[in-house]
C-alpha positions, 0 to 999 in steps of 0.5 A: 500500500502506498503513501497516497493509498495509506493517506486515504486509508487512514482519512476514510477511518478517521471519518468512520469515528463519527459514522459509528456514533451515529450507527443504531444499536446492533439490538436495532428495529430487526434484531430484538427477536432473532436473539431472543432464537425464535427465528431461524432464516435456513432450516437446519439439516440436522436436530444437533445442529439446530441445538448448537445453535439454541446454546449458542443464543443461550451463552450471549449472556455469559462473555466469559464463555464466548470462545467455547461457545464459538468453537460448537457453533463452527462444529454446528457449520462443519456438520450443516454447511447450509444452515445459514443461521449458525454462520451468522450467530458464529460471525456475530460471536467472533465479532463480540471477541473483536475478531473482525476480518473473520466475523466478516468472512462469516457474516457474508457466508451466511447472508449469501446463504439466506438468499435475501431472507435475513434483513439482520443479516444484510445489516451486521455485514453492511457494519462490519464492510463500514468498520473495514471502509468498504463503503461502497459495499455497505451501501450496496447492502443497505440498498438490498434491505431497501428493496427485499425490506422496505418496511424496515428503517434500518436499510434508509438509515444505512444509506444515509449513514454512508452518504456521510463519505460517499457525498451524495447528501441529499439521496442520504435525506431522502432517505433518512426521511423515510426511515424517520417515518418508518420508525415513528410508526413503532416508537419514538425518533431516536437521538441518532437519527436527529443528530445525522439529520444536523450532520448531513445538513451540515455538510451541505452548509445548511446549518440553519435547517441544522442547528435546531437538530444539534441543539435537541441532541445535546443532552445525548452527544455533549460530550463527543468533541465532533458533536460539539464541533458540529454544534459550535459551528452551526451556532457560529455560522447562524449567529453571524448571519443573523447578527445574534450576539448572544448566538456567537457567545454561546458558539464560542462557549461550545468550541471552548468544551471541545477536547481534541481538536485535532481529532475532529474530521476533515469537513467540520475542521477546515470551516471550524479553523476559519470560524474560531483562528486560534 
């Protein structure tokens, strides 16, 4: 890998930081159920390797017993090489244990096998392609969740998610509009899917439409420096254009609480140095 391949590399992780803030919880709208082990997307071959499976949905609740748990599960795949449902719960334990190229390789097995049945399946493996910068990808998975499940918020939220490093922010808001949607139909909006309303019109230098989504997430996200960036910089840019002192004041209060400044990604730093020269 050369300098300019290693540069971009480590530019697209940078960016990645912020992008997991605002992924939903691996407990999302499609995968309450799953661990709970009532559904199974492939029909297991053999009874043992349907209980091997059962245990392993039983051990999620004990980490100390995670690499033993993993070891049946790959024995539950060695005897039932279609049974989708073991190489995911066996990628998503692997996962747990922070071995994520293998957690990868299992996550696409078993969302290969389940023939785009498995919207939990399509969804780990599109965050797993995120975590590696695969962007593209991921979004290429998130596209599939739209078009096999378009009742689930999950696979708009995605691709407004990786609109954040492939650019095209406003098909990201369409289509974080329709998983707003989806999601008040079942609960409350949550903080995350505010939040990246504000980032997205950040990006796009609409911080007028932005600043009122900072300002109702505060409470959630006040103490991430790329938050408070954002927040600092919406308030900055709204307070002059609007002559309000009191605006600015609070902007530079908001820039102040930030931490690590060198950390804060390209697209905020660069209008952010502009606004608050130190």
């Amino acid at each position: 890998m050369g300098f300019k391949s290693t540069f971009l590399f480590y530019s697209i992780m940078k960016k990645l930081i912020t992008i997991f803030i605002l992924i939903l919880s691996i407990k999302g709208f499609s995968q309450d159920t799953y661990f709970l082990g009532k559904t199974n997307y492939c029909t297991p071959e053999k009874e043992d390797s349907k209980k091997k499976f059962d245990a392993g949905i039983t051990g999620l609740n004990f980490p100390t017993l995670y690499g033993g748990v993993t070891k049946v599960l790959f024995k539950a795949i060695e005897q039932d090489q279609k049974y989708c449902d073991a190489y995911f719960l066996t990628g998503y334990y692997l996962r747990l244990q922070n071995l994520h190229k293998e957690a990868l390789v299992l996550y696409y097995a078993a969302d290969s096998l389940a023939q785009n049945r498995a919207p939990i399946f399509k969804q780990n493996l599109a965050i797993q392609f995120m975590r590696f910068g695969q962007v593209d990808k991921a979004r290429k998975k998130y596209e599939e969740m739209v078009k096999y499940f378009p009742d689930n918020p999950e696979g708009y939220y995605g691709i407004a998610n990786t609109s954040m490093i492939l650019k095209d922010y406003d098909n990201g808001l369409e289509n974080l509009k329709t998983a707003e949607e989806i999601y008040r139909k079942t609960s409350t909006v949550k903080d995350d899917v505010k939040y990246m309303f504000g980032v997205l019109n950040s990006f796009k230098e609409n911080y007028t439409v932005a600043l009122p989504y900072f300002d109702d997430v505060y409470n959630s996200y006040k103490k991430e420096d790329n938050y408070l960036a954002q927040y600092a910089l919406a308030q900055i840019k709204v307070g002059k254009g609007k002559n309000d002192e009191d605006l600015i004041k609070k902007a530079n209060k908001t820039y102040r609480k930030i931490k690590n400044k060198k950390g804060i990604i390209e697209e905020i730093s660069k209008p952010l140095k502009l606004e608050f020269p130190e």
